[in-house]
N, CA, C and O atoms as CSV, one atom per row, in Angstrom:
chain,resi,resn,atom,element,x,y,z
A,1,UNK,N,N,129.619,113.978,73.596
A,1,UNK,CA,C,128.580,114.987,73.564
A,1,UNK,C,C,129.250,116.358,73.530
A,1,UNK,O,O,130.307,116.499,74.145
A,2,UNK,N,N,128.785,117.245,72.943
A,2,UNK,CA,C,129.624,118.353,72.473
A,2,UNK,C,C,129.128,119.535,73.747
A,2,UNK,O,O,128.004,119.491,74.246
A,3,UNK,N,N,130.203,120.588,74.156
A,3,UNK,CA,C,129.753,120.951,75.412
A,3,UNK,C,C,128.512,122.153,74.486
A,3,UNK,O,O,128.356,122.505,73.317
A,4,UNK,N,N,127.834,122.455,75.842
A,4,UNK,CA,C,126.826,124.110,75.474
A,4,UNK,C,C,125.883,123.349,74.258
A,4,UNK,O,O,125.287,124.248,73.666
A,5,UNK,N,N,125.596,122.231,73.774
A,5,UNK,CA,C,124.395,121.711,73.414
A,5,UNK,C,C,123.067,121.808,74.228
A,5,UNK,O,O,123.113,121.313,75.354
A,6,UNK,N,N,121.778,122.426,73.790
A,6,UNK,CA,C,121.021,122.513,74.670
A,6,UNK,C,C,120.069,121.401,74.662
A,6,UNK,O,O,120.087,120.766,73.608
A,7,UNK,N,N,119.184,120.962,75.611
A,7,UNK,CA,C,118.082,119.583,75.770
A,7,UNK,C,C,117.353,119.515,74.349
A,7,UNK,O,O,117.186,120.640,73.877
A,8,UNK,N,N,116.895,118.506,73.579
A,8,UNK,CA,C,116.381,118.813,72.588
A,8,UNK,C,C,114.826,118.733,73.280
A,8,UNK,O,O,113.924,119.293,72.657
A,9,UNK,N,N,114.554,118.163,74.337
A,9,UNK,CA,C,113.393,118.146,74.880
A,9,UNK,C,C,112.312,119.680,75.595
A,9,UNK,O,O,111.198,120.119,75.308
A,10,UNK,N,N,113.484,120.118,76.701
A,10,UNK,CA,C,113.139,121.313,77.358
A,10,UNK,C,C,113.273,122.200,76.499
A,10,UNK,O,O,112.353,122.899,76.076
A,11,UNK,N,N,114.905,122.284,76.016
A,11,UNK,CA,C,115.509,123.256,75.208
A,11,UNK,C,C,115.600,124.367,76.663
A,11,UNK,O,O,115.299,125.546,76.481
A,12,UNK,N,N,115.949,123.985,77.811
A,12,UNK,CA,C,116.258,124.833,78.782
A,12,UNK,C,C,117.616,124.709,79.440
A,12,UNK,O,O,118.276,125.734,79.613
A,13,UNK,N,N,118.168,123.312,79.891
A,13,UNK,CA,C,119.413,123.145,79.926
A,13,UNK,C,C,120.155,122.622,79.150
A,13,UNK,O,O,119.604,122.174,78.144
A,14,UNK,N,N,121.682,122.446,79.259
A,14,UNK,CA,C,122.509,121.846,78.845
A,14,UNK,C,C,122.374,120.336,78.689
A,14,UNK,O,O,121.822,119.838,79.670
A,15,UNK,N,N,122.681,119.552,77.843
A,15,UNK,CA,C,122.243,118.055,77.451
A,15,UNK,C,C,123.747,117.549,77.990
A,15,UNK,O,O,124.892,117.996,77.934
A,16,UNK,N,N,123.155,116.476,78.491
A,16,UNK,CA,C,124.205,115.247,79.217
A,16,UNK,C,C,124.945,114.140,78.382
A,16,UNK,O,O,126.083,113.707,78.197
A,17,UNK,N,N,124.090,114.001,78.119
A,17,UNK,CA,C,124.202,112.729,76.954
A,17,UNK,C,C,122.936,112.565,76.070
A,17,UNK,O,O,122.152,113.506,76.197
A,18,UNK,N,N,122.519,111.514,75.132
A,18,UNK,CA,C,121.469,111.359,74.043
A,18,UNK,C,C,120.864,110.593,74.396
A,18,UNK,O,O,121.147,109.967,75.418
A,19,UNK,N,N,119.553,110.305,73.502
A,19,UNK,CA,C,118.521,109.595,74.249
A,19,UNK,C,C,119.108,108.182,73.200
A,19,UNK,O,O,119.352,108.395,72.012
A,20,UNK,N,N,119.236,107.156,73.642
A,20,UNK,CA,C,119.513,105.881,73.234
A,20,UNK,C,C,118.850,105.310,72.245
A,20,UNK,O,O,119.547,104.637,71.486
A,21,UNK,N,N,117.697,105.370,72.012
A,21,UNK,CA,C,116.336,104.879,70.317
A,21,UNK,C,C,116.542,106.505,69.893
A,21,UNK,O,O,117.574,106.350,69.239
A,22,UNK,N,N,116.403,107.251,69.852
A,22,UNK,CA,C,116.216,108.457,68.683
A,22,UNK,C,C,117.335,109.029,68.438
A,22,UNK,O,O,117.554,109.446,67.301
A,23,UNK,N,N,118.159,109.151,69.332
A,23,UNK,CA,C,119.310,110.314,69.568
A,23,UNK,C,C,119.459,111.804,69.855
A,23,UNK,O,O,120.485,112.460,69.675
A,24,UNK,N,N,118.202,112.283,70.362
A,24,UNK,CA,C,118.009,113.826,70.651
A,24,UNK,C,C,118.882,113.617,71.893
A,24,UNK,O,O,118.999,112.534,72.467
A,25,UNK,N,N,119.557,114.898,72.297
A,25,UNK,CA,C,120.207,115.319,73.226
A,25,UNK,C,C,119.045,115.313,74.212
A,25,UNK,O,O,117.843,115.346,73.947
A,26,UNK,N,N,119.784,115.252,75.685
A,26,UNK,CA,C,118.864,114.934,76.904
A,26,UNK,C,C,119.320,115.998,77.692
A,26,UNK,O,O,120.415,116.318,77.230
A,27,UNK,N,N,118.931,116.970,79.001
A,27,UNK,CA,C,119.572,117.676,79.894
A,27,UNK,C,C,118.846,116.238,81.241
A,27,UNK,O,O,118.002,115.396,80.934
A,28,UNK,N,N,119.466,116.370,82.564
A,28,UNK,CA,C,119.400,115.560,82.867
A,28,UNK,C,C,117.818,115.214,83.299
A,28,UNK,O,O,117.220,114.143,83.397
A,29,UNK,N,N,117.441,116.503,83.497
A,29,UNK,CA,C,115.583,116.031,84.167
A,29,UNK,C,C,114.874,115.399,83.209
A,29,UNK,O,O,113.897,114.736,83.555
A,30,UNK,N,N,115.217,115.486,81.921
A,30,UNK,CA,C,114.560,114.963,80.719
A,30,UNK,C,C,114.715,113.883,80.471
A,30,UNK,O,O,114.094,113.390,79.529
A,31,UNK,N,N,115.712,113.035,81.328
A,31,UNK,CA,C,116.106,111.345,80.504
A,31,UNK,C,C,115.259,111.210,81.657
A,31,UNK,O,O,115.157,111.797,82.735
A,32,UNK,N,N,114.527,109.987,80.932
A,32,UNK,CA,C,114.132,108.646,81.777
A,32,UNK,C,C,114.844,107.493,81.409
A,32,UNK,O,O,115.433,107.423,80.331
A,33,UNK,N,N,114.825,106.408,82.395
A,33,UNK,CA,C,115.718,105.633,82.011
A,33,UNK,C,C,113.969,104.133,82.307
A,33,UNK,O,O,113.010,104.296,83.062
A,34,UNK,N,N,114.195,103.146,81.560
A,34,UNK,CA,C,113.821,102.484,80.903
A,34,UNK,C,C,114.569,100.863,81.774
A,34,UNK,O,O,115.769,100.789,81.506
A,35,UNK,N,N,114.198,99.964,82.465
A,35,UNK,CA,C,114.649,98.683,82.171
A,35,UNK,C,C,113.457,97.479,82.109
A,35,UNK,O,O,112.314,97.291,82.526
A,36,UNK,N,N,114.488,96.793,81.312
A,36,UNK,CA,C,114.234,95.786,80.346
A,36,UNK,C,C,114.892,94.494,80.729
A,36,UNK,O,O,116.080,94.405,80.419
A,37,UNK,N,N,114.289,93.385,81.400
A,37,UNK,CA,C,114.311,92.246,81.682
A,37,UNK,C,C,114.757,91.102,80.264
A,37,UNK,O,O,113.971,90.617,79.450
A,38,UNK,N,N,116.013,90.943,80.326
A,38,UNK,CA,C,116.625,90.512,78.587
A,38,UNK,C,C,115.599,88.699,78.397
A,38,UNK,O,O,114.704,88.454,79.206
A,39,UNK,N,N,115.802,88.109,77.744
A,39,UNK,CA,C,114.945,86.921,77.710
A,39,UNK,C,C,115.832,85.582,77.138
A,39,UNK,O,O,115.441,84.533,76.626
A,40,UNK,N,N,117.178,86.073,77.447
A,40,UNK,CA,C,117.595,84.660,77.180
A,40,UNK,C,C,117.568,83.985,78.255
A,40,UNK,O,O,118.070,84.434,79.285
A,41,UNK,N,N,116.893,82.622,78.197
A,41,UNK,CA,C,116.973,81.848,78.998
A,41,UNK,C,C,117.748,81.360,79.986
A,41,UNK,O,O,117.290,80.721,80.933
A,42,UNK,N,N,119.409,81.726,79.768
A,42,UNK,CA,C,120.394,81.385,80.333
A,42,UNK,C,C,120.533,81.671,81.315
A,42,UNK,O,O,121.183,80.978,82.098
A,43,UNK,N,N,119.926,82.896,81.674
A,43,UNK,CA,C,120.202,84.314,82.853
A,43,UNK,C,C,119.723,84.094,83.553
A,43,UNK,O,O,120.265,84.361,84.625
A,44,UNK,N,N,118.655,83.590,83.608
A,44,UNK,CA,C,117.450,83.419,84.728
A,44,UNK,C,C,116.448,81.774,85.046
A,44,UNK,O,O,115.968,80.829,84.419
A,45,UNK,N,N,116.559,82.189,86.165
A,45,UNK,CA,C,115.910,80.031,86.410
A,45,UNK,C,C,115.065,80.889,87.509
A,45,UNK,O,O,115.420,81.678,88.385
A,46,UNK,N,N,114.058,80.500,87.177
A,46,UNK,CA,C,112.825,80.531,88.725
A,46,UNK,C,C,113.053,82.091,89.200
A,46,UNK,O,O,112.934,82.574,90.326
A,47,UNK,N,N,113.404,82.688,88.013
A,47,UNK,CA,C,112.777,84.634,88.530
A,47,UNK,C,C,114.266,84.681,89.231
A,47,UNK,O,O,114.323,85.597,90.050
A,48,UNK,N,N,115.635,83.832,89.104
A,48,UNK,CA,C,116.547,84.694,90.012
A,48,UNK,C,C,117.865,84.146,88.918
A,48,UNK,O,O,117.994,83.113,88.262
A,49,UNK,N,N,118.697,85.316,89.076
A,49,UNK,CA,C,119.396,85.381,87.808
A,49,UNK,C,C,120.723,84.824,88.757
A,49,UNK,O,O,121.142,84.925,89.911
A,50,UNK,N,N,121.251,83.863,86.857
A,50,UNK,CA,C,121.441,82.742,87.412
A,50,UNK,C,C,123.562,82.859,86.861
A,50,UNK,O,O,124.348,81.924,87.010
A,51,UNK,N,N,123.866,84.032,86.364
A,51,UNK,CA,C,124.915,84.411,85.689
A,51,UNK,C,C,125.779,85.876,86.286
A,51,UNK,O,O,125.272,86.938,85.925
A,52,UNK,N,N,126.684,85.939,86.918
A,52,UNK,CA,C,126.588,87.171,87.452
A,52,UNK,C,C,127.737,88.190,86.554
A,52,UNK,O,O,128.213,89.314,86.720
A,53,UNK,N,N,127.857,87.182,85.608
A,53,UNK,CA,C,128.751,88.235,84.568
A,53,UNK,C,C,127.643,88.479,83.474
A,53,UNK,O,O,128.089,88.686,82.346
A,54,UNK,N,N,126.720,88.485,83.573
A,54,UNK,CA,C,125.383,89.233,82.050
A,54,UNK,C,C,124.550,89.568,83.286
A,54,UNK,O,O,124.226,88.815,84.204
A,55,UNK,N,N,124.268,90.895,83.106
A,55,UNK,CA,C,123.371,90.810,83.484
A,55,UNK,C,C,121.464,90.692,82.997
A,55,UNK,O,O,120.979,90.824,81.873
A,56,UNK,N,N,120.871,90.453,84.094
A,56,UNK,CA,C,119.593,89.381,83.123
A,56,UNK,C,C,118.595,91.396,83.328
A,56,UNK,O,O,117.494,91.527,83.862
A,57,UNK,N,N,119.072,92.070,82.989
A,57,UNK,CA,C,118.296,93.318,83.195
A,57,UNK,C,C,119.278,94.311,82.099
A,57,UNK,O,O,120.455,94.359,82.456
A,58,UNK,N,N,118.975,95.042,80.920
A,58,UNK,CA,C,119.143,96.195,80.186
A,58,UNK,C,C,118.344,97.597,80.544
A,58,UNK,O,O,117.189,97.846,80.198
A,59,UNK,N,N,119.238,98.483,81.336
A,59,UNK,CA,C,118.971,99.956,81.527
A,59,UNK,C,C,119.032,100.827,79.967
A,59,UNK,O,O,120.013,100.862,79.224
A,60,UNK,N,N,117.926,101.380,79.770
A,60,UNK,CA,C,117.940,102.292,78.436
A,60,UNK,C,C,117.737,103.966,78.813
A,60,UNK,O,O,116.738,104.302,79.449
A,61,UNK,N,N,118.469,104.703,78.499
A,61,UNK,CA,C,118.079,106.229,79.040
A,61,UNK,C,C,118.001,106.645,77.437
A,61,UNK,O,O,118.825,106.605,76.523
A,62,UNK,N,N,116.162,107.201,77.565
A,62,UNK,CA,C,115.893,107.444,76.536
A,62,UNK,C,C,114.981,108.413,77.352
A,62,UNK,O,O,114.731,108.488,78.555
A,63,UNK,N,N,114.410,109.415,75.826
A,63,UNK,CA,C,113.674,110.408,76.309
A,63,UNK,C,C,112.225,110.252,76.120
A,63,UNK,O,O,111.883,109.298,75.421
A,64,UNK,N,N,111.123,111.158,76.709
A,64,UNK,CA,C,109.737,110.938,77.036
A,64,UNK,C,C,108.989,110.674,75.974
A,64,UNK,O,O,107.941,110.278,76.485
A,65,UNK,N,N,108.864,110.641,74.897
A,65,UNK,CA,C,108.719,110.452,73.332
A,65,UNK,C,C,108.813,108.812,72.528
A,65,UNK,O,O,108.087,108.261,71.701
A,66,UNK,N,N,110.090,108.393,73.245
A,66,UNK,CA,C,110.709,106.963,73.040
A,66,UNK,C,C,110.436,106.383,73.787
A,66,UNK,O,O,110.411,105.211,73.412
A,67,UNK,N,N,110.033,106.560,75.302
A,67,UNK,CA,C,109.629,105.929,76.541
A,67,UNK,C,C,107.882,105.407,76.193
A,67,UNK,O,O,107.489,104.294,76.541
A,68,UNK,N,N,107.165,106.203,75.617
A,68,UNK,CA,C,105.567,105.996,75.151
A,68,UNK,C,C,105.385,105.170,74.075
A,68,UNK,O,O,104.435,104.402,73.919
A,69,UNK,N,N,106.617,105.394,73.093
A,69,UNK,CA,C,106.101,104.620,71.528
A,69,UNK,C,C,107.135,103.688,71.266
A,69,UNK,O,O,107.064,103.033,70.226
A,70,UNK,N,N,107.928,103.550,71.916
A,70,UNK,CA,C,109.405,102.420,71.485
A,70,UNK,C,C,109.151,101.234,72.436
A,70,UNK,O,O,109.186,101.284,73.666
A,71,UNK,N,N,108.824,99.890,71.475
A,71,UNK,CA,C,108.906,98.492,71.901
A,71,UNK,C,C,110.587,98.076,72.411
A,71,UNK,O,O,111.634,97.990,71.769
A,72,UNK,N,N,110.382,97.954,73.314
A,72,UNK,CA,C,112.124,97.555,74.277
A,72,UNK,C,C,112.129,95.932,74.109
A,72,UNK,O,O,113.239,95.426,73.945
A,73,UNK,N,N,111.200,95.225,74.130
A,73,UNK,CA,C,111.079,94.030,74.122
A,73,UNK,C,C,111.455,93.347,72.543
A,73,UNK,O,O,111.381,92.132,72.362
């Protein structure tokens, strides 16, 4: 991330990193982060995950835009 980029959201602070589905720059109050319960079967038996090297959960930090209209599933 390139430094002195500003939020593409606020456009008030400095951006941290990008939003993960679109790629607009994020400052940090602007990311939400997103998880997503993965669905391979392997991971999980009876709701308790069953692999402790995958985990059976994907964190997405994306911004408020991608959080309303982007299918994660």
């Amino acid at each position: 991330m390139e430094q002195g980029r500003k939020c593409g959201v606020c456009g008030k602070q400095d951006a941290v990193q990008e939003c993960e589905k679109c790629g607009v720059p994020l400052c940090p109050e602007c990311v939400k982060e997103v998880t997503v319960e993965t669905v391979d079967p392997g991971q999980k038996f009876m709701g308790v995950s069953t692999s402790p090297l995958k985990p059976s959960e994907k964190k997405w930090k994306v911004c408020e835009k991608c959080m309303q209209g982007e299918d994660f599933f």
